[in-house]
C-alpha positions as CSV (number, residue, x, y, z in Angstrom):
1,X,81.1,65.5,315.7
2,X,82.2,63.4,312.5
3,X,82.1,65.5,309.3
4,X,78.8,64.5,307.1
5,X,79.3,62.3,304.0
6,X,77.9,62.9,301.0
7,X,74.7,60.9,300.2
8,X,72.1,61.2,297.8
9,X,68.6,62.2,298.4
10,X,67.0,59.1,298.8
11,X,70.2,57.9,301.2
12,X,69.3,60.8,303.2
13,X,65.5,59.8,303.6
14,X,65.8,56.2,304.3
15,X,68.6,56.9,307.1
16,X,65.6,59.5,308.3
17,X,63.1,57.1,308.6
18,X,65.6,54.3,310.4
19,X,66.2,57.4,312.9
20,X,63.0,57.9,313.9
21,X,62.4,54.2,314.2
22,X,60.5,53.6,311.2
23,X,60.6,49.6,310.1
24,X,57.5,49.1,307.9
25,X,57.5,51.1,304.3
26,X,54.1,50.3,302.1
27,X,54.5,51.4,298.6
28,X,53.4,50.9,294.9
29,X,56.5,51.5,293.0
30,X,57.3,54.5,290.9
31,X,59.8,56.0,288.4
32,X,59.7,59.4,290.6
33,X,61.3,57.8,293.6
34,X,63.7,55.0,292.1
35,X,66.2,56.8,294.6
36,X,64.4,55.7,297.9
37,X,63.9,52.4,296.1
38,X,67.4,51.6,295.9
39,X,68.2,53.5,299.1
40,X,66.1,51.2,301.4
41,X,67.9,47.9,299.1
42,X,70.5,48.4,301.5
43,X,68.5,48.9,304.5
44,X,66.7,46.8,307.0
45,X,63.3,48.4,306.5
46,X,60.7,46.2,305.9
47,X,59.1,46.6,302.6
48,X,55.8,45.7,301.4
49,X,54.9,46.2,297.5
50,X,51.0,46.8,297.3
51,X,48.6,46.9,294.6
52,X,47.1,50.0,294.6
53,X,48.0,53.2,296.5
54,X,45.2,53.4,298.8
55,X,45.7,49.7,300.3
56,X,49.2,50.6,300.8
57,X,48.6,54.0,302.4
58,X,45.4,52.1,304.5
59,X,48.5,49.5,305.7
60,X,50.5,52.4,307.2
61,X,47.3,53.8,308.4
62,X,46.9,50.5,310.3
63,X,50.1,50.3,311.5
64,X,49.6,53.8,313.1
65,X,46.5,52.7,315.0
66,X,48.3,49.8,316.3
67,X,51.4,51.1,317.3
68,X,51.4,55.3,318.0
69,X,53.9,55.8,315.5
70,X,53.8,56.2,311.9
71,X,54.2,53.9,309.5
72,X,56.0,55.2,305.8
73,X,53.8,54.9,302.7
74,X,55.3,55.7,299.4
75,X,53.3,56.6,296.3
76,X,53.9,57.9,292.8
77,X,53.0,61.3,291.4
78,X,49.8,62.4,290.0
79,X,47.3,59.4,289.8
80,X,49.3,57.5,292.4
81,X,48.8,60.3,294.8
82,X,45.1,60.8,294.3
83,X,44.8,57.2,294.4
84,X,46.4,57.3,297.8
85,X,43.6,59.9,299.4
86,X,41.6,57.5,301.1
87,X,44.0,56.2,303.3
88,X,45.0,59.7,304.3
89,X,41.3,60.7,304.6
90,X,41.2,57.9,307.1
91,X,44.0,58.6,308.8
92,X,42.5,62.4,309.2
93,X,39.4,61.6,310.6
94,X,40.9,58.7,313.1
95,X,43.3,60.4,314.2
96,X,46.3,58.3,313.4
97,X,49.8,59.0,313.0
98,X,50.8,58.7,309.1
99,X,53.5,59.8,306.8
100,X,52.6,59.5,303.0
101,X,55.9,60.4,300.3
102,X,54.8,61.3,296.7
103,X,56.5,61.3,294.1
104,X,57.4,64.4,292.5
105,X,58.1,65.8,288.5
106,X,61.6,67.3,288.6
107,X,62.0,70.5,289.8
108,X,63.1,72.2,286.7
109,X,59.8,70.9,284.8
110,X,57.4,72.0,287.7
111,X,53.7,74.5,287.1
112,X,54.1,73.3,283.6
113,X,51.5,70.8,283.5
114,X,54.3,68.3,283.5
115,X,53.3,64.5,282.8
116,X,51.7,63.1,286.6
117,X,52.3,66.8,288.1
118,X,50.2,67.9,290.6
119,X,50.6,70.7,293.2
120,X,50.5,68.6,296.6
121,X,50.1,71.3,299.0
122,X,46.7,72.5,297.2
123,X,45.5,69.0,296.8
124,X,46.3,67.5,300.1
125,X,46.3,70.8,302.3
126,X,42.7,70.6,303.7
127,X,43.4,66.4,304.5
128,X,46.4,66.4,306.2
129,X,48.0,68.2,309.2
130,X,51.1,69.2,306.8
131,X,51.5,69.3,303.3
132,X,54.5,70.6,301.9
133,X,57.5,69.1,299.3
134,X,61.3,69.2,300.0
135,X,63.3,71.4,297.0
136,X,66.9,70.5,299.1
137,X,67.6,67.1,299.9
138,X,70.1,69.0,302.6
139,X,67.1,70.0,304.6
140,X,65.3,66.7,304.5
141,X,66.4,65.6,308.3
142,X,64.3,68.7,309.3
143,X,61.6,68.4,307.4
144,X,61.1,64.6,308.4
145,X,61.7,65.2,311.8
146,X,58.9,68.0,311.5
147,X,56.6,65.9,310.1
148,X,57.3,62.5,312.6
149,X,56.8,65.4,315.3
150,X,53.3,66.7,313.7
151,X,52.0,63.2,313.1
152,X,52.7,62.1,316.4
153,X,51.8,64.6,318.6
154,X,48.2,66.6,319.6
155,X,46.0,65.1,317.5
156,X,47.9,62.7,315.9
157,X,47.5,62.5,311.9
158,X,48.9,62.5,307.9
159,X,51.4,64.5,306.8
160,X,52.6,64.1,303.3
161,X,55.8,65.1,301.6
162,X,56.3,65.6,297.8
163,X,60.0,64.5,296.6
164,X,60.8,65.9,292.9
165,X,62.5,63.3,291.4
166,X,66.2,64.8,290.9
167,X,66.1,66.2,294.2
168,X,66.2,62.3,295.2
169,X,69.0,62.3,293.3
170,X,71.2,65.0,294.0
171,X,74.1,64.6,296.3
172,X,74.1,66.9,300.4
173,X,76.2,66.5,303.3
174,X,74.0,67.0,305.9
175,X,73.6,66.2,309.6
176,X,71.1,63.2,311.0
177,X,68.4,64.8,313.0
178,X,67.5,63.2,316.3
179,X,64.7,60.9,317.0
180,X,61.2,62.7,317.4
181,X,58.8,61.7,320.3
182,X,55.3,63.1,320.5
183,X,54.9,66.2,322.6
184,X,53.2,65.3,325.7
185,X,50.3,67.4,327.3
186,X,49.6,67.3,331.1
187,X,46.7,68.9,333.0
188,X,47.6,72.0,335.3
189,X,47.5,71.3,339.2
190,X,43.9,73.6,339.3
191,X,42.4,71.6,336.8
192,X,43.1,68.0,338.5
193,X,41.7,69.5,341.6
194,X,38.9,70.7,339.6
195,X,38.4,67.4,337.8
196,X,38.7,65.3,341.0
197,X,36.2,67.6,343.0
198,X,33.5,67.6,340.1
199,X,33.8,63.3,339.9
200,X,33.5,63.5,343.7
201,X,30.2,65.5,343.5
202,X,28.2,63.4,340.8
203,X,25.7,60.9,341.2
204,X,25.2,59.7,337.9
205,X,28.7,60.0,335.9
206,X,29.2,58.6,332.4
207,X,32.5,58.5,330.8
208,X,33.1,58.0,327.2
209,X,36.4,57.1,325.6
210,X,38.0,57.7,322.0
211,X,40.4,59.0,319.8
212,X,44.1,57.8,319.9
213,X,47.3,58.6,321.8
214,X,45.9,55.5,324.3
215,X,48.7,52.8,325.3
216,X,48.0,49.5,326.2
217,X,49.3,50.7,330.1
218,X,46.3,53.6,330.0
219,X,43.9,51.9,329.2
220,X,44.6,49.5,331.8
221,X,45.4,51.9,334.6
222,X,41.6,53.8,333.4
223,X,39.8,50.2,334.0
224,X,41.2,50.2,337.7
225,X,40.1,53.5,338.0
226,X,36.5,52.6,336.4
227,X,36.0,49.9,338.9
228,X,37.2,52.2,342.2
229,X,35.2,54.6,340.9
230,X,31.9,52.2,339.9
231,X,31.9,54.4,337.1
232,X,30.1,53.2,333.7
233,X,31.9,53.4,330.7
234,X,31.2,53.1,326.4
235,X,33.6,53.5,324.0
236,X,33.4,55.8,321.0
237,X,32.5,54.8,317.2
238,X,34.9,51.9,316.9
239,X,37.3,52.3,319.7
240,X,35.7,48.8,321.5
241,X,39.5,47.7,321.8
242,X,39.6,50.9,324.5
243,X,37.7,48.8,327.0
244,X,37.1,45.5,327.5
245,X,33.7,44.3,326.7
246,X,33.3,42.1,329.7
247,X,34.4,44.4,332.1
248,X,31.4,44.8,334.5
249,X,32.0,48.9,334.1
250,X,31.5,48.7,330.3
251,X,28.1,49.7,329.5
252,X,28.4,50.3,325.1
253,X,29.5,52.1,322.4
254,X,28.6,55.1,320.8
255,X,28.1,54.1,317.2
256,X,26.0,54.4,314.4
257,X,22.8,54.1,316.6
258,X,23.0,53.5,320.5
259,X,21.4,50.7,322.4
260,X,18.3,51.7,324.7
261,X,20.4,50.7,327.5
262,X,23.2,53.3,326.4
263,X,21.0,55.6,325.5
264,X,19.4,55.8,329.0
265,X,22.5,55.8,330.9
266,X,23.1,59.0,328.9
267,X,20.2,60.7,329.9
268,X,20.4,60.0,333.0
269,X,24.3,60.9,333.3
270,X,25.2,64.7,335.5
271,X,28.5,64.3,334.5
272,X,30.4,63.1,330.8
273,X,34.1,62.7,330.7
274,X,34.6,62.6,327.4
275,X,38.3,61.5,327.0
276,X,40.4,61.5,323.7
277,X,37.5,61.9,322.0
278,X,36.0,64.1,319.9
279,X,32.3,62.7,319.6
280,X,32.2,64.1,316.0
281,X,28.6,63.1,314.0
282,X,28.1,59.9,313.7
283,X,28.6,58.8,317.8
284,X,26.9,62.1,318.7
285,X,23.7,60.6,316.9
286,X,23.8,64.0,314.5
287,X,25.1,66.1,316.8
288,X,22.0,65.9,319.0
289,X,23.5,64.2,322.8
290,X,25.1,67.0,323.6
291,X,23.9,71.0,323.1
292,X,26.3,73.3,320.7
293,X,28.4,75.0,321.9
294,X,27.4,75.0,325.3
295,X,27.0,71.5,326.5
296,X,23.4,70.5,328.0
297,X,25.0,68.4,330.9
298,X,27.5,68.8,332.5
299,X,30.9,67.7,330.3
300,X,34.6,67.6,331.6
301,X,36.2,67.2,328.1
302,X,39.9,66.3,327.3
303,X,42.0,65.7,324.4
304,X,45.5,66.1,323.9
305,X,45.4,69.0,321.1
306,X,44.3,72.9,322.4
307,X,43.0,73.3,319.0
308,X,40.1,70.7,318.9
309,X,38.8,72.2,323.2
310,X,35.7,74.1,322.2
311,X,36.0,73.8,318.9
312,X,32.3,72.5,318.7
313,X,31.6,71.9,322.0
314,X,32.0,74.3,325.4
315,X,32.5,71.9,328.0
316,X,32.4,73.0,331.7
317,X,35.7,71.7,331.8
318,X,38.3,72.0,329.2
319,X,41.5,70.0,329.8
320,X,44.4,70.0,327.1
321,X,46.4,66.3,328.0
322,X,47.1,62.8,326.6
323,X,44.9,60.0,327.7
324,X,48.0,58.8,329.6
325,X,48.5,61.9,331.4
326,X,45.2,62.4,332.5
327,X,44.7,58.7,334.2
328,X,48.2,59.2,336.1
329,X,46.2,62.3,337.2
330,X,43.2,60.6,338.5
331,X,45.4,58.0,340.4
332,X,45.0,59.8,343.7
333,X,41.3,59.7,343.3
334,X,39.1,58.6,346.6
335,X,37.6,55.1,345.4
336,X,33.4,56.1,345.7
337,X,31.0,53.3,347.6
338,X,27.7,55.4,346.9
339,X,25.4,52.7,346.6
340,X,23.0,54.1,344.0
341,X,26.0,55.2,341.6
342,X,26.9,50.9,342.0
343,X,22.8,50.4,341.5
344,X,22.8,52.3,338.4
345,X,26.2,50.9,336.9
346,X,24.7,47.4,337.2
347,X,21.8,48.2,335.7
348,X,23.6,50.1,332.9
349,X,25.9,46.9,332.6
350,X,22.6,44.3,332.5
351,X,21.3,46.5,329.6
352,X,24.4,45.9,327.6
353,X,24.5,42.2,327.9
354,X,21.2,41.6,327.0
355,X,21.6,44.2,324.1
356,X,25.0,42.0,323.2
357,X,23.3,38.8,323.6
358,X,23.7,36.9,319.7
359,X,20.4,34.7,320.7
360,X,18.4,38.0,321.3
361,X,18.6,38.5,317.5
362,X,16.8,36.0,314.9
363,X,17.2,37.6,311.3
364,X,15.9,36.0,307.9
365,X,17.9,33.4,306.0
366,X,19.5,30.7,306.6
367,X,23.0,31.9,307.7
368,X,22.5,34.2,310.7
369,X,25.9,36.3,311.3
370,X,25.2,36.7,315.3
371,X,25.5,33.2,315.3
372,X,29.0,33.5,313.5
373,X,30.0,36.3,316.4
374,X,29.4,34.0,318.9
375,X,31.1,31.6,317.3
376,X,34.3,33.7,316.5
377,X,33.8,34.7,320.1
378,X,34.4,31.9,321.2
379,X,37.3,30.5,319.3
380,X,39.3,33.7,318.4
381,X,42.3,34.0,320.4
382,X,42.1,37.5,323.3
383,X,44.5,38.9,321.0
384,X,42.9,38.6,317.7
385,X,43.0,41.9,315.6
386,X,39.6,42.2,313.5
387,X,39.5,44.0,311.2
388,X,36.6,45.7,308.8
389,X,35.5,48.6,306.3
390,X,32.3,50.5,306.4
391,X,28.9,48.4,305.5
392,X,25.7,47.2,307.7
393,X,27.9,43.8,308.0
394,X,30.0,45.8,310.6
395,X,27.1,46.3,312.4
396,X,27.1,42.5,313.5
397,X,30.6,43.0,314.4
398,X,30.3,45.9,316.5
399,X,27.3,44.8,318.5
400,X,27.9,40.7,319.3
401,X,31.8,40.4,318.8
402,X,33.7,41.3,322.0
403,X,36.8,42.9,321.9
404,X,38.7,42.8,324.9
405,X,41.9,43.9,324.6
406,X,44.0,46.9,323.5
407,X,45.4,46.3,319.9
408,X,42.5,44.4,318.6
409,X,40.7,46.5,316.5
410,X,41.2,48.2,313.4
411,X,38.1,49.8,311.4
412,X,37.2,53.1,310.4
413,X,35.8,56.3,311.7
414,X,35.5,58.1,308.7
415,X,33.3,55.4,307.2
416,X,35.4,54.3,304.3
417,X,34.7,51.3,302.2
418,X,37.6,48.7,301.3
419,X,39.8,49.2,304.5
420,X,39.5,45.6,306.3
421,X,41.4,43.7,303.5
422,X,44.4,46.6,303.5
423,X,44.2,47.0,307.2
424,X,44.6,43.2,307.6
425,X,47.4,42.8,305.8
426,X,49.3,45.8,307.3
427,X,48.5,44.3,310.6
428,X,49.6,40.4,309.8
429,X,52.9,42.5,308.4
430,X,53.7,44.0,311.8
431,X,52.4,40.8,314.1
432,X,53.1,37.6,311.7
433,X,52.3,35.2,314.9
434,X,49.0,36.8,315.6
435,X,45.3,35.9,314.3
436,X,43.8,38.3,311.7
437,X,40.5,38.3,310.7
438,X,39.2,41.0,308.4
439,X,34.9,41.5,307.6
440,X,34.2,42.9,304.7
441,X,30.6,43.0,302.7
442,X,30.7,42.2,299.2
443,X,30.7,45.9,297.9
444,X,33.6,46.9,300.2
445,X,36.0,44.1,299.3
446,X,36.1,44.4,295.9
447,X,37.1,48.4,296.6
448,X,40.5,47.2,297.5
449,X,40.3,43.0,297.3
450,X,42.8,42.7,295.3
451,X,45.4,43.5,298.2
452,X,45.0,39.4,299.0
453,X,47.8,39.1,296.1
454,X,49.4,41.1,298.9
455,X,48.6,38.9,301.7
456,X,49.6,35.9,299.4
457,X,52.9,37.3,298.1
458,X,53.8,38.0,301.6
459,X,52.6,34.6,302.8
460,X,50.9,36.6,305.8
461,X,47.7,34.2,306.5
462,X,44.9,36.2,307.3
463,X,40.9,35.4,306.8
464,X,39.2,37.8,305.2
465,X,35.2,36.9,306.1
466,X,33.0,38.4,302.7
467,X,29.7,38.9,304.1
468,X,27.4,38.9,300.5
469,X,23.9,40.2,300.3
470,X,24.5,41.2,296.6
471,X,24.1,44.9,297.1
472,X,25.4,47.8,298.5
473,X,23.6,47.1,301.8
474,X,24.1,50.8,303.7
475,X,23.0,52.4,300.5
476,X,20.0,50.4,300.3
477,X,18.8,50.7,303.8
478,X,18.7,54.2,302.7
479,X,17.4,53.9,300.0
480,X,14.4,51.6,301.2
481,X,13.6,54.3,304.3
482,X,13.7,58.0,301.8
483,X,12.5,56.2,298.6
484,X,10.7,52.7,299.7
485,X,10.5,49.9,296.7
486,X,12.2,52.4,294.5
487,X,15.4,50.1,293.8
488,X,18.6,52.1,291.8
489,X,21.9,51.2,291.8
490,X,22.5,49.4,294.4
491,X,22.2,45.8,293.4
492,X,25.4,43.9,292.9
493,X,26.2,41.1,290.9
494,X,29.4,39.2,292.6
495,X,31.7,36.8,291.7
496,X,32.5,33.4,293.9
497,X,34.6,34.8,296.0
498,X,36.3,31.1,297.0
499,X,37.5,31.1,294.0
500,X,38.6,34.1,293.7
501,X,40.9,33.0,297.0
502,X,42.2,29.7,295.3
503,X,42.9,32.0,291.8
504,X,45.0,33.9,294.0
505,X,46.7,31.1,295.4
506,X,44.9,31.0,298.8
507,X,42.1,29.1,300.1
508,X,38.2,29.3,299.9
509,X,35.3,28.2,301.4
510,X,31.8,29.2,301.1
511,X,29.1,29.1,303.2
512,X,25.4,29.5,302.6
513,X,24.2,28.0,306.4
514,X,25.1,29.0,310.2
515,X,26.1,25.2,310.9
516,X,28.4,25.2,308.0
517,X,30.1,28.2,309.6
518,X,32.9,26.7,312.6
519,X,34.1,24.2,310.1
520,X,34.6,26.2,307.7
521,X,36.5,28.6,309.2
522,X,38.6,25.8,311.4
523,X,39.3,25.2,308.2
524,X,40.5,28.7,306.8
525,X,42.8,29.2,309.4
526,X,44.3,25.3,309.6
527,X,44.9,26.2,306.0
528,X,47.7,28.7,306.4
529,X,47.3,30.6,303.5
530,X,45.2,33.8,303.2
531,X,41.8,32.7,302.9
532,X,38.6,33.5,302.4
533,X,35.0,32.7,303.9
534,X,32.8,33.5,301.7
535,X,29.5,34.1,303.6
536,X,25.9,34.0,301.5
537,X,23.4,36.1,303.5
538,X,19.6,36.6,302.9
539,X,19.1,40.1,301.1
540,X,16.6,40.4,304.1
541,X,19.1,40.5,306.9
542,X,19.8,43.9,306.1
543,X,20.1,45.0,309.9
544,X,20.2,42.8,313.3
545,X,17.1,45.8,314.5
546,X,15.1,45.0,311.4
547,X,14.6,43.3,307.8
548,X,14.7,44.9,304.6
549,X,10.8,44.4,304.2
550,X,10.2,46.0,307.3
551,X,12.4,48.9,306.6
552,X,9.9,49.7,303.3
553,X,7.1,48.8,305.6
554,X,8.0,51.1,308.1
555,X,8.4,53.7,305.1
556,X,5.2,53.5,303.0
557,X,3.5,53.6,306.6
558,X,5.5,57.0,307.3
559,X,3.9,58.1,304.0
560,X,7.1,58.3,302.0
């Protein structure tokens, strides 16, 4: 073995991160890491200068969704840290693979109150899986390959790394570490036999799918065992892109609320496989489907990480493996021809296409937005990535836009505003020749809008759709149902957001009618420049289920 060289700090990082295959960096540039800057001058790692710290950190986040592996996102210290919590919030609460490097005072200046210093470990402890700094730049292959190790494997998440500034600097000879793959976990022979047997023996099973650590080949192989097994299946709080919406097995999601259809097929269910995910609050309707901690149905549960089993729920069967493993374990499953289990899929299935039908909704105004889905439906390529934030303009999405293949869909769990625009550009960085199309309402693009300069610099054309009600539409709803006609702080005054585009050196359009749509965006996209649709809804249209006015109806009536 060749004797190590010496390299600096930042040398040693950036050969690191080209180790552990690690092509896309996202950063807002700092003084505290100059080091890695001119380090990865020499390297072929793809760069991307953002505008502010939590787009860049919600571009890595999106590149861990898309891809199982993390992404690099490089911040300052002190406010460029803080600034970069939302993107690791994210990252916590969907489970994606992330590594965030902060800048770091120098070590000699440190629990002084130096300019920018902040203790990481304290402040990002209780977000990420690992928090820690590096004080050697000799043991920074191990402490990278820990991290690519934690963020890759059980539950997959953030770590992030403080780097003090000289120790970036200083010179080590120090050897590479290998590349890190995610540790794999496989059910025990018992429990496949147990998990086969219990399938076998239901009448009505329901399976629900989530989390991450799914490949494009699992989610494949679980279709083909859906259909031998005429097994219904719904999808977590956005993970559609987990099964394809016109598969005759897919029966809904698990969102916000649940369709009636859905909803029914629950109840009726005597067996949930709930796999990769953890049916947290908001797809467990409050934490009311299923009992706590013992399960009021039977529930085979299975997730990849020991220390989320049981953790809220006691299911009748715990099973600690990856999505993939488990599916290769249910390949020698007996294909089941009961006919009631293939009358009660079917009628699961005709529930969710009525519920998914755009012309079963009419909502007020003159630009309906299940008109646009349908549109978009029919014109978006199969491999479209879409893209949104948190807002009832998702709701549209989520409901009448199909997504029907794996790698299409990038939006939120944790319910964080401003993460479409970000997540669009991080995904038009890492797949230039596919469509991507980003919803965002008005209040949640200008959270982190200003990451189109991104989108421009880069020349990545994406289509950012702004869905504008001129409020703070969620917060409203709210508002309207606890404290009806009572309106605070939530009205918006925006700004024309197709010129905001052409300022930017992109392209606008704006559209205040549902015929005025299809040309419009025809031509966004023939533009080839980052654009924007600016969409002007009626205030009304605050849900596809019901109108603003009938929300405060429905309130006053309740005696609120």
């Amino acid at each position: 073995m060749p004797t190590p060289t010496l390299r600096t700090g930042g040398q040693i990082l950036v050969d690191q991160l080209r180790i552990h295959g690690i092509r896309h960096v996202f950063c807002v540039p700092g003084e505290s890491f100059l080091a890695v800057l001119d380090a990865l001058h020499d390297s072929d790692i793809e760069v991307t200068v953002c505008r502010q710290e939590g787009g860049a950190t919600m571009m890595a986040e999106a590149h861990g969704k898309l891809t199982g592996r993390p992404a690099a996102c490089f911040v300052t210290r002190g406010p460029g840290a803080t600034n970069a919590a939302p993107g690791i919030h994210i990252a916590r609460h969907d489970s994606t693979p992330l590594l965030v490097f902060v800048g770091q005072v120098e070590r000699h200046v440190r629990e002084r109150d130096a300019l920018q210093e902040l203790d990481y470990r304290a402040t990002f402890g209780p977000l990420a899986k690992w928090a820690t700094e590096i004080d050697e730049p000799g043991r920074i292959p191990e402490v990278v390959s820990r991290a690519v190790h934690l963020a890759v494997s059980g539950r997959c998440g953030p770590v992030v790394i403080g780097l003090p500034e000289d120790m970036l600097r200083e010179q080590a000879a120090t050897e590479d570490a290998a590349m890190a793959h995610a540790v794999q976990a496989h059910p025990g022979p018992d429990q496949v036999a147990e998990l086969l047997a219990t399938i076998a023996k239901a009448k009505r099973p329901l399976a629900i799918l989530g989390g991450s650590r799914w490949t494009e080949q699992s989610v494949q192989a679980f279709a083909r065992i859906a259909e031998s097994l005429q097994l219904p299946v719904a999808v977590s709080l956005r993970r559609q892109m987990l099964f394809a919406a016109d598969h005759p097995n897919y029966v809904g999601d698990f969102g916000y609320s649940i369709s009636p259809g859905l909803r029914a097929c629950f109840e009726q269910s005597d067996l949930v496989l709930l796999l990769g995910a953890r049916m947290s609050e908001a797809p467990s309707q409050g934490y009311t489907l299923f009992g706590i901690p013992r399960s009021s149905r039977r529930l085979v549960h299975v997730l990849p990480d020991p220390a989320e089993l049981g953790r809220v729920y006691q299911a009748d069967l715990e099973i600690c493996a990856t999505p993939e493993a488990l599916v290769q374990a249910l390949s020698s499953i007996e294909p089941d021809t009961d006919p009631a289990r293939g009358d009660a899929l079917r009628q699961a299935r005709q529930a969710q296409i009525a519920y998914a039908d755009p012309a079963s909704v009419r909502s007020p105004g003159d630009l309906q937005m299940a008109a646009v889905m349908a549109h978009l439906a029919q014109v978006l390529p199969a491999d479209a990535i879409v893209c949104n934030g948190a807002g009832n303009y998702a709701i549209w999405v989520h409901r009448f836009l199909p997504f029907r293949r794996y790698g299409t869909q990038l939006a939120p769990t944790s319910g964080s505003m401003g993460y479409g625009v970000p997540a669009a550009v991080g995904a038009k960085r890492l797949h230039p020749e596919r469509t991507v199309v980003a919803f965002a309402g008005d209040g949640c693009f200008l959270m982190n809008g200003q990451e189109f300069a991104t989108a421009v610099q880069y020349g990545l054309a994406i289509v950012v759709i702004v869905v504008d009600n001129g409020m703070f539409g969620t917060i409203r709803m709210h508002q309207e149902r606890e404290y009806p006609g009572r309106v605070s702080a939530t009205q918006l005054r925006n700004p024309d957001f197709a010129a905001y585009a052409r300022a930017f050196g992109g392209h606008g359009e704006t559209v205040n009618r549902t015929d005025e749509f299809a040309a419009a965006f025809e031509r966004a996209v023939a533009s080839g420049l980052p654009a924007i649709v600016h969409c002007k809804v009626d205030p009304e249209a605050l849900t596809p289920a019901a109108s603003l006015s009938e929300i405060r109806a429905a309130a006053v009536a309740a005696g609120r």
